[in-house]
N, C-alpha and C positions, 0 to 999 in steps of 0.2 A: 504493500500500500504506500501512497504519497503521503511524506509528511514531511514538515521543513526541514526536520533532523538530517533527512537522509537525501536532501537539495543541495546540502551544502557541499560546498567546494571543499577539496582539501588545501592546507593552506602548503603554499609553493614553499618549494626547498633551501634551505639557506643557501645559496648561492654562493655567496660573501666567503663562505668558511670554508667552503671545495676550492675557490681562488685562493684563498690565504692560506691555505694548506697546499696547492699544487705548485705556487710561488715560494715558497719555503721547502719543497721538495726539489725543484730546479734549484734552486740555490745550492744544497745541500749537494745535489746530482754534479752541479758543476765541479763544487770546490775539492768533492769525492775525485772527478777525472782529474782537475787541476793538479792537487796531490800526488795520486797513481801514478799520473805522466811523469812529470818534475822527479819524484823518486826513480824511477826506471832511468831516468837521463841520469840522475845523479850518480845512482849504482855505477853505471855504467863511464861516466866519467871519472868517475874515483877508482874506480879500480884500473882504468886503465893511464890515469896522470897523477893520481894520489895527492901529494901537498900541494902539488900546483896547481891542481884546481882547486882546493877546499878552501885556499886563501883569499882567491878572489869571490869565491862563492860567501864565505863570509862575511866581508864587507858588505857585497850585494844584501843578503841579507839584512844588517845591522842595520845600512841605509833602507832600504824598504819600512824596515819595523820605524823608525828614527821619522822621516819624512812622510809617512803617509798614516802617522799619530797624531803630524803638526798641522796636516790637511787636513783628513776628515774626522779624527777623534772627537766625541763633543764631551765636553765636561761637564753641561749645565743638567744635574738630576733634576731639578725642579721643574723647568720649561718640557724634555725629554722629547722636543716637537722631530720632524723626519720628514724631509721632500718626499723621499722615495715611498712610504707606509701611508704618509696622506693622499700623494696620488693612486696609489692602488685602492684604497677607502674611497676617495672621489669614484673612482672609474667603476667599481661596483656598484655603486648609489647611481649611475647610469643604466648600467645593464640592466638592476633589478627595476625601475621606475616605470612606471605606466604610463601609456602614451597621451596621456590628456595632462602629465603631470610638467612642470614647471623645470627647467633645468635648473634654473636657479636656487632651485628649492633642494637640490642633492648636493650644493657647496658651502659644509660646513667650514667654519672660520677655523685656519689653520694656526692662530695663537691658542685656541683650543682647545686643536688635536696633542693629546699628547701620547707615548707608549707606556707601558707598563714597565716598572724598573728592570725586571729580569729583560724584558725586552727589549730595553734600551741598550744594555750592557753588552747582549748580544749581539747585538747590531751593531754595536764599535768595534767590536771584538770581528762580526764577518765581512767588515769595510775594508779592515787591516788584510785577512785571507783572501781578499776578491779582487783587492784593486793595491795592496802592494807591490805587486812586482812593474807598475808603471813608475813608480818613485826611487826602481834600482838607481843607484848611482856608483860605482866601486869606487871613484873615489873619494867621494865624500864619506862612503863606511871607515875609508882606510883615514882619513882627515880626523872624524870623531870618534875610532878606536882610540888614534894620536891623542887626543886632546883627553880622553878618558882616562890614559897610563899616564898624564902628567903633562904634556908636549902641550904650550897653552897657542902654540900656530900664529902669536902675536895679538892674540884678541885684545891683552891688556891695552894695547895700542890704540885699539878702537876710534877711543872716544876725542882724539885727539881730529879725525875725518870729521867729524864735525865742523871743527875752525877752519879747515884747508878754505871750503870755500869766501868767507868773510876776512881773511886776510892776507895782505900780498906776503909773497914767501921771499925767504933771503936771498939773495945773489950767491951766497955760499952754495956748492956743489954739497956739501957735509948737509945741509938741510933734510935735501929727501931721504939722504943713507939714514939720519936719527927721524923723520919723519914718517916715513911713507914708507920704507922698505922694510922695518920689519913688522910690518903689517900684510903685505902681498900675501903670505901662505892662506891667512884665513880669508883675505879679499878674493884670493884663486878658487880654491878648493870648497870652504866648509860656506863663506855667508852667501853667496849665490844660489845654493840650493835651497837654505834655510829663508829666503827672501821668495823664491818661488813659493814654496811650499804654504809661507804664509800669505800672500797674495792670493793662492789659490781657497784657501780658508775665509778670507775675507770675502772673496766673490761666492761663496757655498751660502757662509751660514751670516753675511752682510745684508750683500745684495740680493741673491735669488729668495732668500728667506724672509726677506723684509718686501721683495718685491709681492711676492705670492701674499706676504701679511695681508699685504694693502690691497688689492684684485678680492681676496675673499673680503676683507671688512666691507670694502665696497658693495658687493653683492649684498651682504649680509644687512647694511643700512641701507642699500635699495630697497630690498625689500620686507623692511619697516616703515620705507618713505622717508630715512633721515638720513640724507646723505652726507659724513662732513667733511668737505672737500679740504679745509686746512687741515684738519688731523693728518687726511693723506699727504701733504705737503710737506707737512714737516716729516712727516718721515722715508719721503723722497731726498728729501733737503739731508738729511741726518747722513744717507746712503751716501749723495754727494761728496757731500763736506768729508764723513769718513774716506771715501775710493781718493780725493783729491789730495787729501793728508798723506796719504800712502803712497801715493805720488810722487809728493813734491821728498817723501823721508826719500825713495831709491833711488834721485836726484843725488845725493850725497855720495853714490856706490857707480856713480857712472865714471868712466873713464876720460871725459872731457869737461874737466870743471878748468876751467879760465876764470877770468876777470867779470864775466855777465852772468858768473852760475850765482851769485850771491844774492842778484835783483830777480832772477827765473824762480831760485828754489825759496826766498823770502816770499815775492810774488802769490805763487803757488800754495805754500804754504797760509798764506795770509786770506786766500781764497777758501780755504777748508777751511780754516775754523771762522771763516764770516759764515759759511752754511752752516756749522755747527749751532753758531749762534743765531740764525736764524729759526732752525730747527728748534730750538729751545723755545726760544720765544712763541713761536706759533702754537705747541704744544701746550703751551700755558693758554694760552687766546683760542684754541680750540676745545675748552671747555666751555665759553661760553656764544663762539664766534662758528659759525661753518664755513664762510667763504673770509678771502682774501679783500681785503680792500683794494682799489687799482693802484695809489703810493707806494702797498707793496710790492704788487709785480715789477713797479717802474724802477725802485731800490735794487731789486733782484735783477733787473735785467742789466 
């Protein structure tokens, strides 16, 4: 017999969790062959060149672990947010959605999103097995073994690259030999990577993280009807100001600092932290403000 009980639909499959389980099965699947492979080459090199490969494969390694910790490693347990686990979360909330339903309506706000501690840890931990061996460097392992047994590569020197470009240098020949030369190992070898490295962090968890903020909050106040355009401003502005800073600092590590690098990297410098400071500002005034006044575009521009 009909009766409503037995009209009903059953309700559809979690979807979501056959994806996030087959996505964590490829993963696992990859890092399974990645390993197999690597060990069978390794065997296989080692036994047939012994120390001389395991030397260099060392390093390799050291640097991998070293440089793709200072890239994608995230330390913030609190926030715990993930490009990669929100967009997979986004793109399910597609699949699963009905077609009369709103896209907009399947993008939750990704300051939000965050993973669960075990999960977060893991996912640092399989950033380092997936995508360190793009961060091989041998020599920069053999630079930071050096500098671990005691070998300081001249870093004390450092901070002295800072003045080069704000003041004219002596006529004396002996100047670069006590300035600038023994600094070269760690200007060659060790800070060039460590500059990449962090650069590339900056544009992960700066830019693309704060870019995606902004894209979801805006959806998210569209569709409350409260749109608040300086909030996204300023932290547009923030992103600038930050990339621009970071900038004008590998300005100091370039090879042609002359007489003009002083008014370039002040310049430069002096532009980041005007967005810095703008960014401030608007964030305070985007509590009570949603748009921009035109004074400020005109300032900014």
């Amino acid at each position: 017999m009909y009766s409503a009980a037995t009209d009903k639909q059953a309700p559809p499959p979690d979807a979501g969790k056959y994806v996030r389980l087959g996505i964590v099965a490829i993963i696992v699947i990859a890092i399974v062959a990645i390993v197999g492979n690597q060990a069978v080459i390794l065997s296989m090199n080692f036994t047939e060149f012994g120390e001389k490969f395991t030397k260099p494969l060392y390093y390799s390694l050291v640097s991998a672990l070293i440089l793709s910790a200072i890239a994608l490693v995230r330390v913030n347990i609190v926030s715990r947010s993930s490009i990669f686990w929100y967009a997979i979360k986004t793109a399910i909330g597609f699949i699963g959605q009905g077609p009369q339903q709103s896209i907009s309506n399947n993008i939750s706000s990704f300051k939000d999103f965050k993973l669960s501690t075990p999960q977060f840890v893991i996912w640092q931990i399989t950033k380092i097995l997936l995508f360190g061996a793009f961060f091989v460097n041998t020599m920069f392992g053999f630079a930071a073994i050096s500098f671990i047994d005691g070998n300081s590569l001249g870093i004390e020197n450092l901070p002295a690259l800072f003045s080069l470009p704000f003041v004219t240098p002596d006529t004396n020949p002996n100047y670069a030999a006590e300035q600038v030369v023994p600094m070269i190992p760690a200007l060659i070898i060790l800070i060039p990577s460590v500059l990449a490295a962090v650069g590339l962090r900056l544009v992960l968890y700066v830019g693309i993280h704060r870019i995606i903020d902004v894209i979801t909050l805006f959806v998210q106040d569209t569709n409350q009807g409260k749109p608040r355009y300086l909030n996204y401003v300023s932290i547009i502005e923030s992103v600038l100001g930050i990339g621009i800073i970071w900038a004008g600092f590998n300005l100091f590590f370039t090879d042609q600092i002359d007489y003009n690098s002083r008014y370039v990297i002040g310049g430069v410098l002096a532009v980041g932290f005007a967005f810095l400071a703008f960014s401030f500002a608007d964030r305070i005034r985007s509590r009570v403000l949603t748009h921009m006044f035109k004074r400020d575009v005109y300032i900014r521009i």
